[in-house]
PDB file as gemmi writes it, atoms N, CA and C in Angstrom:
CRYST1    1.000    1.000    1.000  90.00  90.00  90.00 P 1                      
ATOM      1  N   UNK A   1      17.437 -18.825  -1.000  1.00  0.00           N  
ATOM      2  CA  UNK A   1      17.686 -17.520  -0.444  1.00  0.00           C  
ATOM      3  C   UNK A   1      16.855 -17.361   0.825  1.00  0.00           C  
ATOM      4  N   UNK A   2      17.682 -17.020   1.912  1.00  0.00           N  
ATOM      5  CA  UNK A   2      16.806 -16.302   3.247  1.00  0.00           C  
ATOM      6  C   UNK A   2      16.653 -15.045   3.408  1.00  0.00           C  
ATOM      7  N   UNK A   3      15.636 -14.967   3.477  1.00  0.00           N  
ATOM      8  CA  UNK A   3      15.366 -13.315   4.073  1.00  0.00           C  
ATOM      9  C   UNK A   3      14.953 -12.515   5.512  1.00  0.00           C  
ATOM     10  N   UNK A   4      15.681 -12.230   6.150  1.00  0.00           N  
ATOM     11  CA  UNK A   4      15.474 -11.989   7.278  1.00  0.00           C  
ATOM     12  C   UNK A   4      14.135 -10.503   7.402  1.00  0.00           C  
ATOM     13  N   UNK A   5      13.149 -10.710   7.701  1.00  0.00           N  
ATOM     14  CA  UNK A   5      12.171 -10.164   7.651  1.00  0.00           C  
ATOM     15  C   UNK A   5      11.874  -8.406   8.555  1.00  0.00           C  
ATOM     16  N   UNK A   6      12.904  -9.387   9.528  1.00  0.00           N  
ATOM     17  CA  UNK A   6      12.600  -8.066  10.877  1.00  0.00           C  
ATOM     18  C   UNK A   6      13.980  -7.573  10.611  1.00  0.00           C  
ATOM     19  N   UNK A   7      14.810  -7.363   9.508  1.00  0.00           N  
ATOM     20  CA  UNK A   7      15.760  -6.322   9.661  1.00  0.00           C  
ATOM     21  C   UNK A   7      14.739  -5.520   8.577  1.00  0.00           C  
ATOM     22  N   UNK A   8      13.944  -5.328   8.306  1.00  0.00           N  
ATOM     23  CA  UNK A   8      13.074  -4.287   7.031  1.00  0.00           C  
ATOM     24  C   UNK A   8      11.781  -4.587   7.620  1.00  0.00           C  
ATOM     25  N   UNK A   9      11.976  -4.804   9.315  1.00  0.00           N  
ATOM     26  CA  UNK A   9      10.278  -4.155   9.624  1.00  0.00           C  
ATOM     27  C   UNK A   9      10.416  -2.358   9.930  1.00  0.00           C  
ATOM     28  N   UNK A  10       9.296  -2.063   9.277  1.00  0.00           N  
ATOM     29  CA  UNK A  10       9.168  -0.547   9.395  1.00  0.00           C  
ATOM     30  C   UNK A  10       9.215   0.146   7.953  1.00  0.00           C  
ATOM     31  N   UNK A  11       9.730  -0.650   7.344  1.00  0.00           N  
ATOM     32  CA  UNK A  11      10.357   0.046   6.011  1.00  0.00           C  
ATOM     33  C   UNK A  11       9.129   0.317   5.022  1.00  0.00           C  
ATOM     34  N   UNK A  12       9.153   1.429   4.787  1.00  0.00           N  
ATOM     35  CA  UNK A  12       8.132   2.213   3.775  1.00  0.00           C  
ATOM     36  C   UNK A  12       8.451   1.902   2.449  1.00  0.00           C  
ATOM     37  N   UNK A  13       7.943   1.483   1.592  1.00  0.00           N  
ATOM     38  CA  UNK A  13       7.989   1.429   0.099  1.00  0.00           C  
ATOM     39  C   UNK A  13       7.293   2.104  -0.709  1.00  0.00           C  
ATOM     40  N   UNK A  14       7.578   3.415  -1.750  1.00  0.00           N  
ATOM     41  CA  UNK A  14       6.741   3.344  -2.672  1.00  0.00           C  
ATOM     42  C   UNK A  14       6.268   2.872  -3.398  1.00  0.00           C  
ATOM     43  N   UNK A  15       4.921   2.921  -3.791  1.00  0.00           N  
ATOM     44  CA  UNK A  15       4.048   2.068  -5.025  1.00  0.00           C  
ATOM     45  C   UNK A  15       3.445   1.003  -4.425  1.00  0.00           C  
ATOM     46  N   UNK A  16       2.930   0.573  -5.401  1.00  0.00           N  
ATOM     47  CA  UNK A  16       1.806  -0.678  -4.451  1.00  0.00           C  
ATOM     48  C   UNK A  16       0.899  -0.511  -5.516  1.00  0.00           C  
ATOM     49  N   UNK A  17       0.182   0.465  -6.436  1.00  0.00           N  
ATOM     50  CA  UNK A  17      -0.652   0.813  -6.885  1.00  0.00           C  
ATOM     51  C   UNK A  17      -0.575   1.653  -8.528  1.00  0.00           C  
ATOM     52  N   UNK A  18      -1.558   1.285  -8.914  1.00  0.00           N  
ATOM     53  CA  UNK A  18      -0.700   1.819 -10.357  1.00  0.00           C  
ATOM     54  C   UNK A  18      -1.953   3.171 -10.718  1.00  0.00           C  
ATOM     55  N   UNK A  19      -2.539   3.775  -9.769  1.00  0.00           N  
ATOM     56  CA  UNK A  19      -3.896   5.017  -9.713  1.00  0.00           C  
ATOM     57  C   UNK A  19      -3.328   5.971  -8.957  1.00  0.00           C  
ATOM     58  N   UNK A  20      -2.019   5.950  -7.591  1.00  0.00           N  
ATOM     59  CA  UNK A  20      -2.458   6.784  -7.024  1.00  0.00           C  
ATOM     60  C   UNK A  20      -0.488   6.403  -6.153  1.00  0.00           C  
ATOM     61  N   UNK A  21      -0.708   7.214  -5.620  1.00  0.00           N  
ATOM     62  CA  UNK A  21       0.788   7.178  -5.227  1.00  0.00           C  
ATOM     63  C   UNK A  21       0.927   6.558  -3.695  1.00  0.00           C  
ATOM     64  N   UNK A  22       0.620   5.598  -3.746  1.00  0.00           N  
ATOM     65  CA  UNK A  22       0.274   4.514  -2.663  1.00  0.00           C  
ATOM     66  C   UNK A  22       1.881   4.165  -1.571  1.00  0.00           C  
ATOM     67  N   UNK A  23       1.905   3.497  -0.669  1.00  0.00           N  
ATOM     68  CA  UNK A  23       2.829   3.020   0.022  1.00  0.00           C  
ATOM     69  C   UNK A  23       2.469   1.639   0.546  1.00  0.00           C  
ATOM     70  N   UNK A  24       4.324   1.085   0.573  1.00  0.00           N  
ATOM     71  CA  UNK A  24       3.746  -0.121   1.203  1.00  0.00           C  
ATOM     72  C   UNK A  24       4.574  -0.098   2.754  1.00  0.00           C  
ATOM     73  N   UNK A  25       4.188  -1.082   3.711  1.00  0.00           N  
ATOM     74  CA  UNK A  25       4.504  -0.797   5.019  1.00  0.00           C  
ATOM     75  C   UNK A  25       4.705  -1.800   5.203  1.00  0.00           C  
ATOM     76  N   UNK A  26       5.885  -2.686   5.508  1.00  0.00           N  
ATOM     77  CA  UNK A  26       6.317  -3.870   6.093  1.00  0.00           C  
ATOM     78  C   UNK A  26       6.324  -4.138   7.690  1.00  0.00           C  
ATOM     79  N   UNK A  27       5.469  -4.797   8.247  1.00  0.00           N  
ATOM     80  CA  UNK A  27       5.272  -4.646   9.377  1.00  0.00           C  
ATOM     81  C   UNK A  27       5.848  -6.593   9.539  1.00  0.00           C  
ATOM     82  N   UNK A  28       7.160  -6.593  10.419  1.00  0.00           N  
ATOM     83  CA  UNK A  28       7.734  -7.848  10.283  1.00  0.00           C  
ATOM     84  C   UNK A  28       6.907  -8.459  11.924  1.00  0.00           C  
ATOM     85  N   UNK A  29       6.460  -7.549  12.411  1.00  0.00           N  
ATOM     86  CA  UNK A  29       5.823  -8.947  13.841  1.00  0.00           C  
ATOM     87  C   UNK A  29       3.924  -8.256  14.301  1.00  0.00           C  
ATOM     88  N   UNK A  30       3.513  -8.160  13.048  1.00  0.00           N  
ATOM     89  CA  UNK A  30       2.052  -7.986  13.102  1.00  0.00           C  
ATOM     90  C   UNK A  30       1.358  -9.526  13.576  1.00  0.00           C  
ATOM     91  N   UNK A  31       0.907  -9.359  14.531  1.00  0.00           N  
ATOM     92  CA  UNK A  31      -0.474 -10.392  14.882  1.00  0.00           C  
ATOM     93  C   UNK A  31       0.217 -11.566  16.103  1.00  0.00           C  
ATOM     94  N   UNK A  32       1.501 -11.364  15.983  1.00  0.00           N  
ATOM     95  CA  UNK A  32       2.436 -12.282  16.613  1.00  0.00           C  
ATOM     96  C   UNK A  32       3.483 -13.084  16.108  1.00  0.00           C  
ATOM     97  N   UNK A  33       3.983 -13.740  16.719  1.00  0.00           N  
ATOM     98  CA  UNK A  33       5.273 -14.443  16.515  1.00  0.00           C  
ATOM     99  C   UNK A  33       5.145 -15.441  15.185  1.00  0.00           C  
ATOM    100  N   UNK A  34       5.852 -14.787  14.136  1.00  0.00           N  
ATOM    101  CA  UNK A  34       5.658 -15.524  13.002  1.00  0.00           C  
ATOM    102  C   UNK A  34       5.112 -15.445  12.021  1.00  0.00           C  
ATOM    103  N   UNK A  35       4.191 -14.110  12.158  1.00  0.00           N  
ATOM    104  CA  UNK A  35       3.332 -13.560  11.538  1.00  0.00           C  
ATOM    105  C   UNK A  35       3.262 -11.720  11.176  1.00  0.00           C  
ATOM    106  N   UNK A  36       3.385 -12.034   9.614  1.00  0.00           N  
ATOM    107  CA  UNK A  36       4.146 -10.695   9.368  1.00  0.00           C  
ATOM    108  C   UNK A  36       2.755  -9.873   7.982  1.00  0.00           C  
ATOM    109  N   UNK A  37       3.030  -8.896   7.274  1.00  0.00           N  
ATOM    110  CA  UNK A  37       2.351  -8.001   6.789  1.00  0.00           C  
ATOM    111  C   UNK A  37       2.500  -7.304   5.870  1.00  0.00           C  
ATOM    112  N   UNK A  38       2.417  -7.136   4.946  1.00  0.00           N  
ATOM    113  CA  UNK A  38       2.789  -5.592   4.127  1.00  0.00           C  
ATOM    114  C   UNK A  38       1.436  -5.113   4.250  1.00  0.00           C  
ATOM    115  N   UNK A  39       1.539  -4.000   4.585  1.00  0.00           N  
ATOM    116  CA  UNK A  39       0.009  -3.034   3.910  1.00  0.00           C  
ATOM    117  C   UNK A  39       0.186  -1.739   2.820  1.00  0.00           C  
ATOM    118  N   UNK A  40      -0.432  -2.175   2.068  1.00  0.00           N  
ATOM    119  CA  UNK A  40      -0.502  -1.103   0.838  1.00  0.00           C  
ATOM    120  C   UNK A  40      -1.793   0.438   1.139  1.00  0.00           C  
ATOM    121  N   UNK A  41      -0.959   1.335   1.399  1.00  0.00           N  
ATOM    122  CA  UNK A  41      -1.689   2.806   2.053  1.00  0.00           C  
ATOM    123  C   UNK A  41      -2.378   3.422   0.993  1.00  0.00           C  
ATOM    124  N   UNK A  42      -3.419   3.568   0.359  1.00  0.00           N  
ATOM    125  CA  UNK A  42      -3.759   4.201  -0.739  1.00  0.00           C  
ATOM    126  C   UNK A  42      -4.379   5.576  -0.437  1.00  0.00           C  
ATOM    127  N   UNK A  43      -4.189   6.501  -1.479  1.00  0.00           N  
ATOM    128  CA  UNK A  43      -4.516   8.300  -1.159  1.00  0.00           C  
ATOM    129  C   UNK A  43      -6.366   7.773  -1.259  1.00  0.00           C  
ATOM    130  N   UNK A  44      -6.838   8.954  -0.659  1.00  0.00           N  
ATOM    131  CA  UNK A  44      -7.881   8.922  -0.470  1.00  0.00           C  
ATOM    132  C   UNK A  44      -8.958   9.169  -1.729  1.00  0.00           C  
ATOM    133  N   UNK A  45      -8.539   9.511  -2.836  1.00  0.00           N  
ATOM    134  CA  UNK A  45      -9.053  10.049  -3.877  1.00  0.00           C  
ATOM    135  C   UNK A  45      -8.989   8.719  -5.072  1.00  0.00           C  
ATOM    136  N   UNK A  46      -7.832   7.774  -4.340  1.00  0.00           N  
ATOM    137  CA  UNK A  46      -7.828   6.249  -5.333  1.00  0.00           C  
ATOM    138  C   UNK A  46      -9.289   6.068  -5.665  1.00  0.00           C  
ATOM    139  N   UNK A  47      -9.103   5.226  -6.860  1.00  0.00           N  
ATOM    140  CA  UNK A  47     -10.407   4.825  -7.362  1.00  0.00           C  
ATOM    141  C   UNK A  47     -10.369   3.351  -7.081  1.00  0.00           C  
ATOM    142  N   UNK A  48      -9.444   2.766  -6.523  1.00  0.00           N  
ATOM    143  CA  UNK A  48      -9.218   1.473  -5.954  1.00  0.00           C  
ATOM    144  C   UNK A  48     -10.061   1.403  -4.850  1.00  0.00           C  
ATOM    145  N   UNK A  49     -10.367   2.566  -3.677  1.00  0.00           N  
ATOM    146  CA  UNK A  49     -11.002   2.525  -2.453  1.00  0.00           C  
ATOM    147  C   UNK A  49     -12.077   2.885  -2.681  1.00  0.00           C  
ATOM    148  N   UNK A  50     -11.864   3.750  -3.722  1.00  0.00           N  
ATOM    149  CA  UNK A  50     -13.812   4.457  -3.942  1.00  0.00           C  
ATOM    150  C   UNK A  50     -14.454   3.803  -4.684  1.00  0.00           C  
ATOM    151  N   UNK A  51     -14.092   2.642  -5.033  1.00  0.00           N  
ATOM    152  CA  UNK A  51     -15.164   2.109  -6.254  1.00  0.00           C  
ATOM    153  C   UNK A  51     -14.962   2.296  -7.836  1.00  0.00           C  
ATOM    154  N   UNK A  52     -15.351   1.843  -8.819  1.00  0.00           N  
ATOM    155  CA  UNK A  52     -15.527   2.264 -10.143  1.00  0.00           C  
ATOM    156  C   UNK A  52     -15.926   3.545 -11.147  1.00  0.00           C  
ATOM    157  N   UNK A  53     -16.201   4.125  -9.878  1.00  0.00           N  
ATOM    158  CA  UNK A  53     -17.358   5.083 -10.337  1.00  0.00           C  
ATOM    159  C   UNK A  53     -16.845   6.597 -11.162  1.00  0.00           C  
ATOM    160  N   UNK A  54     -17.010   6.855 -12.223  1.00  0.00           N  
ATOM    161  CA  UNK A  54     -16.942   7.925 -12.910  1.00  0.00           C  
ATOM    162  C   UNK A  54     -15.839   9.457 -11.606  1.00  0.00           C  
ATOM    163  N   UNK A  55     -16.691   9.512 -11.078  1.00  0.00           N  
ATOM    164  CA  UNK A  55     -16.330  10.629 -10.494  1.00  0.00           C  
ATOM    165  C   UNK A  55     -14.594  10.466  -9.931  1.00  0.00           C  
ATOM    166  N   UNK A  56     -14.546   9.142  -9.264  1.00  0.00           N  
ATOM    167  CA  UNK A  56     -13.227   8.222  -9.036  1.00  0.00           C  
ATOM    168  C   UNK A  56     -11.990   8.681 -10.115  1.00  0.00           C  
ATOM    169  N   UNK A  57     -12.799   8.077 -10.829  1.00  0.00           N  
ATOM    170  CA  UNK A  57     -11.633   8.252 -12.260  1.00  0.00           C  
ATOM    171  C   UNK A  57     -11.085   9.241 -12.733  1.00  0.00           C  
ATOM    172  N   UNK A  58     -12.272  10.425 -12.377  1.00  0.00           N  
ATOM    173  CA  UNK A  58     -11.560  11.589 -12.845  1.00  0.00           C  
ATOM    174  C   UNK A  58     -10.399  12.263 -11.679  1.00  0.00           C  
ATOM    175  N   UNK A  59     -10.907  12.347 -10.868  1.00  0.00           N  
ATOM    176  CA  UNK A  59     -10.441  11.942  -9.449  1.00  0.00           C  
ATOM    177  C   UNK A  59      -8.686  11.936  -9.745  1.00  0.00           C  
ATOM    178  N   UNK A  60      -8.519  10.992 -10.288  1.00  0.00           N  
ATOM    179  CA  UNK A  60      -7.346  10.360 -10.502  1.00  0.00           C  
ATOM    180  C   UNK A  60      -6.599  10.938 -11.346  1.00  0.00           C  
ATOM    181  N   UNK A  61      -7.243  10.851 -12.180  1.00  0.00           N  
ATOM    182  CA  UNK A  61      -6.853  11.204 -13.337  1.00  0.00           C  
ATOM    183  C   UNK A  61      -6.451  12.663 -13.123  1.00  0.00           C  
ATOM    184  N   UNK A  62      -6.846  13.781 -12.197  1.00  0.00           N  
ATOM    185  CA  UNK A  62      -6.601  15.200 -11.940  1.00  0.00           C  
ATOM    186  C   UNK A  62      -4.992  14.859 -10.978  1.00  0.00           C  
ATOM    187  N   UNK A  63      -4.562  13.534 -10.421  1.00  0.00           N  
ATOM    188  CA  UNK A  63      -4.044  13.610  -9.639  1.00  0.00           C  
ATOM    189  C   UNK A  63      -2.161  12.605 -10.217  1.00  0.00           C  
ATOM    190  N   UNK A  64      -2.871  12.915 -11.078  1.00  0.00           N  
ATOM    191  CA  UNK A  64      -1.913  11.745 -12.399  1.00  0.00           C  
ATOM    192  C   UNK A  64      -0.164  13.193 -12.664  1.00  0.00           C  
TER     193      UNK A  64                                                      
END                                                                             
């Protein structure tokens, strides 16, 4: 199977993350020719970005 990359550059995806209602971002010509990306956007309150920490969790958990 081929997948043509740069007809779904731009394309937003939900999920990425199983804490927080994250996005993913297909970026088909990041860095240059040949070289492509997803980035996963996480909310600011993830406990993925903040660490482990108690306060995180609840965090989340208010946002569940």
């Amino acid at each position: 199977m081929t997948i043509n990359i740069n007809a779904l550059d731009g394309l937003t995806l939900p999920g990425g993350c199983e804490h927080c209602q994250a996005e993913q971002k297909i970026d088909a010509n990041w860095g240059g020719r040949g070289i492509h990306r997803i980035a996963i956007t996480h909310d600011n309150w993830c406990p993925r970005i903040n660490g482990s920490n108690r306060a995180a969790r609840r965090a989340a958990r208010r946002h569940r």
